[in-house]
C-alpha positions in Angstrom: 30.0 -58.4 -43.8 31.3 -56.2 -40.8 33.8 -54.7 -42.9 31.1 -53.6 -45.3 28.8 -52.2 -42.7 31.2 -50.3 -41.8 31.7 -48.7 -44.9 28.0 -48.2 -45.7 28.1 -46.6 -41.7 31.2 -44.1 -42.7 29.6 -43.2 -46.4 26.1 -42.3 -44.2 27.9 -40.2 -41.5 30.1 -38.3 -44.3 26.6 -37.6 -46.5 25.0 -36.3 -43.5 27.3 -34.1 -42.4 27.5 -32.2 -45.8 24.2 -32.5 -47.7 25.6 -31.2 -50.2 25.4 -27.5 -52.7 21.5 -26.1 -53.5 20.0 -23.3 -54.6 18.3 -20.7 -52.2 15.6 -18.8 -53.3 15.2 -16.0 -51.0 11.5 -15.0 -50.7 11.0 -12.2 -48.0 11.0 -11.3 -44.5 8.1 -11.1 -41.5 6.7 -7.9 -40.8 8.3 -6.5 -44.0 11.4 -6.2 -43.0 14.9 -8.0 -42.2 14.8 -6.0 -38.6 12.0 -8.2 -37.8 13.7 -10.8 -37.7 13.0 -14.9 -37.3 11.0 -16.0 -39.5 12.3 -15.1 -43.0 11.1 -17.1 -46.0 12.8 -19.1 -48.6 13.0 -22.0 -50.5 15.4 -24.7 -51.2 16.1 -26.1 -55.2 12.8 -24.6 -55.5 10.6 -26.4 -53.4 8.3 -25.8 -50.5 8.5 -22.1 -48.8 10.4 -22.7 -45.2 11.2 -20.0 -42.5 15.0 -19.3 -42.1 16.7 -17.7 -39.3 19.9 -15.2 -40.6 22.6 -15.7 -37.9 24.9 -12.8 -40.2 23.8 -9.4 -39.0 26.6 -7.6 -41.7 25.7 -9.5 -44.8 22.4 -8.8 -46.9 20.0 -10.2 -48.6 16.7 -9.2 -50.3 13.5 -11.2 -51.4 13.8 -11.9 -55.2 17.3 -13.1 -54.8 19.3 -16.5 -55.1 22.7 -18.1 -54.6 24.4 -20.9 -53.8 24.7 -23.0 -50.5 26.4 -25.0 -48.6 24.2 -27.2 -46.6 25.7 -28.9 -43.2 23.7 -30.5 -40.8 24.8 -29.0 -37.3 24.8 -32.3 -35.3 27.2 -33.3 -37.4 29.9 -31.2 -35.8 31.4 -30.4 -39.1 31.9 -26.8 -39.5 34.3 -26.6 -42.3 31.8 -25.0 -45.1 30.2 -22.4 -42.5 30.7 -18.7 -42.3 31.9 -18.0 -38.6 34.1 -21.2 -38.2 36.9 -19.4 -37.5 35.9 -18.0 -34.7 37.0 -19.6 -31.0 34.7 -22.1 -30.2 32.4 -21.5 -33.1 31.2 -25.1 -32.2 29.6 -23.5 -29.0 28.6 -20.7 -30.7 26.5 -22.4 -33.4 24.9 -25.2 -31.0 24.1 -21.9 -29.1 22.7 -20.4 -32.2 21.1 -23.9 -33.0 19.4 -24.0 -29.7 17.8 -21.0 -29.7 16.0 -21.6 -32.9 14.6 -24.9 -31.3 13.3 -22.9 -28.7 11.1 -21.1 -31.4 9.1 -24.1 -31.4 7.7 -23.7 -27.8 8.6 -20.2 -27.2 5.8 -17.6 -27.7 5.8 -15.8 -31.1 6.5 -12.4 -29.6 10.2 -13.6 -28.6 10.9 -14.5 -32.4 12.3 -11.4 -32.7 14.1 -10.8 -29.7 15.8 -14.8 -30.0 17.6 -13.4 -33.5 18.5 -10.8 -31.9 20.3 -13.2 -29.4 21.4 -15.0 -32.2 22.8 -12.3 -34.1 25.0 -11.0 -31.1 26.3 -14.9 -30.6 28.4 -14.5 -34.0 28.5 -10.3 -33.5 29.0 -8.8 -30.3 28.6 -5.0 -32.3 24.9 -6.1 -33.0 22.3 -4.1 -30.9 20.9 -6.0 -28.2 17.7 -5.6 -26.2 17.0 -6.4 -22.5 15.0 -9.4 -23.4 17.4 -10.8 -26.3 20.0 -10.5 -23.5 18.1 -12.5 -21.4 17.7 -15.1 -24.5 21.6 -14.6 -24.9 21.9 -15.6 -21.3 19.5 -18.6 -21.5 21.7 -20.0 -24.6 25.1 -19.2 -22.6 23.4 -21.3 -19.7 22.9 -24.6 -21.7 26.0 -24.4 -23.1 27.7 -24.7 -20.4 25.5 -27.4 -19.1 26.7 -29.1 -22.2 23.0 -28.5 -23.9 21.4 -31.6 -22.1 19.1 -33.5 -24.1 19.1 -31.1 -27.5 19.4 -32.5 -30.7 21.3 -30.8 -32.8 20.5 -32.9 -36.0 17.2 -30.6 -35.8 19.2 -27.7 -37.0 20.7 -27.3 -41.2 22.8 -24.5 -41.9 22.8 -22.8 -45.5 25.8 -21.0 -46.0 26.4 -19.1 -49.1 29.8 -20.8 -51.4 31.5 -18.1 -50.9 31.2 -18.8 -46.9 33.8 -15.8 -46.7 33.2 -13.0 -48.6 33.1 -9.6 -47.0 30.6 -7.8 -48.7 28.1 -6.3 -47.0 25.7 -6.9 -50.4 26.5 -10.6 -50.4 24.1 -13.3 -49.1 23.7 -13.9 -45.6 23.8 -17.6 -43.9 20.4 -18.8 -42.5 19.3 -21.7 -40.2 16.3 -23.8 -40.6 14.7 -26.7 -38.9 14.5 -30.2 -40.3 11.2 -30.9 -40.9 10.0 -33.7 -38.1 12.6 -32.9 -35.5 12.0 -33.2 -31.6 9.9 -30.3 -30.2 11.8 -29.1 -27.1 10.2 -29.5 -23.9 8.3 -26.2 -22.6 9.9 -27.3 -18.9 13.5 -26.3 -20.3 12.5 -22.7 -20.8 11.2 -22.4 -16.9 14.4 -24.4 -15.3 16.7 -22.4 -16.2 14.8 -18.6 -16.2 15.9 -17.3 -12.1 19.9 -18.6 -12.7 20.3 -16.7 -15.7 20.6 -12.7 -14.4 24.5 -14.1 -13.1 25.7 -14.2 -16.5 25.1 -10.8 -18.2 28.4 -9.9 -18.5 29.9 -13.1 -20.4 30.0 -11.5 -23.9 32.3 -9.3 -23.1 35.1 -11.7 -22.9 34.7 -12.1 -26.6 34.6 -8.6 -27.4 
């Protein structure tokens, strides 16, 4: 009985770290546009309309459009089917990315914008970044290296186009989304860390 526990247990961990290939049907931006940024629209295999956050400021992307994705949950820690794995300590990197979009759930509306930005820079230091998505840079940079106490990572999915690395600007972008019934973050997170944050401005230049 133990032994096949343990093999229901293993086949579980291995489907929910890779969910699997779907279809993504892009369906448009906020505000009109991709500069705009977090929320864009989409749908998965056709279903419900969801917002997206794109993490790839070089690839494209227009409403109308569909491909195919990868879809990896990111508490799994498996990174092998997304687009910036190869970059040192993409694990950070995406729990940073992945930590910022659960802040959209308590964060006021008028960050959105300025929290891709953040998340753009995490994965492209060349992206254009604002005094306030600095500051949201800095806030993610702070909780990792607390370790990101208390986040949940399994709140975060991660489509990534099959063709995780092609370099064409006109190909599809990878987007993040929340799991539907995941833990809101508490509002008190966003207030601990705000006065130790101005310390840290420069740390993206060690990856440039």
């Amino acid at each position: 009985m133990k032994k096949l526990l343990l093999v229901v247990g293993l086949l579980m961990a291995v489907g929910y770290a890779y969910a699997g290939t779907v279809t993504v049907n892009f369906i448009g931006f906020s505000g009109g546009g991709w500069q705009a940024g977090y929320p864009y629209y989409a749908n998965i295999n056709g279903g419900d309309q969801i917002n997206v956050m794109c993490d790839d400021w070089v690839h494209g992307g227009e409403p109308g459009q569909h491909w195919q994705a990868n879809v990896t949950n990111l508490g799994s820690g498996d990174l092998t089917y997304l687009r910036f794995n190869l970059l040192p300590d993409a694990d950070t990197l995406y729990k940073e990315a992945g930590w910022l979009l659960i802040e959209t759930e308590v964060a006021p509306q008028g960050d959105w914008v300025d929290m891709n930005y953040a998340v753009w820079h995490i994965f492209d230091p060349n992206s254009p970044l604002s005094t306030y998505a600095q500051y949201w840079l800095n806030q993610a940079a702070y909780q990792a290296n607390l370790g990101f106490p208390g986040v949940d990572f399994t709140q975060v999915e991660i489509l990534t186009p099959t063709d995780q690395y092609n370099n064409d600007p006109n190909a599809p972008q990878e987007l993040l989304t929340l799991v539907p019934g995941g833990n809101t973050p508490e509002p008190g997170t966003l207030i601990l860390v705000g006065t130790g944050l101005l310390g840290i401005w420069g740390r993206r230049k060690l990856r440039s």
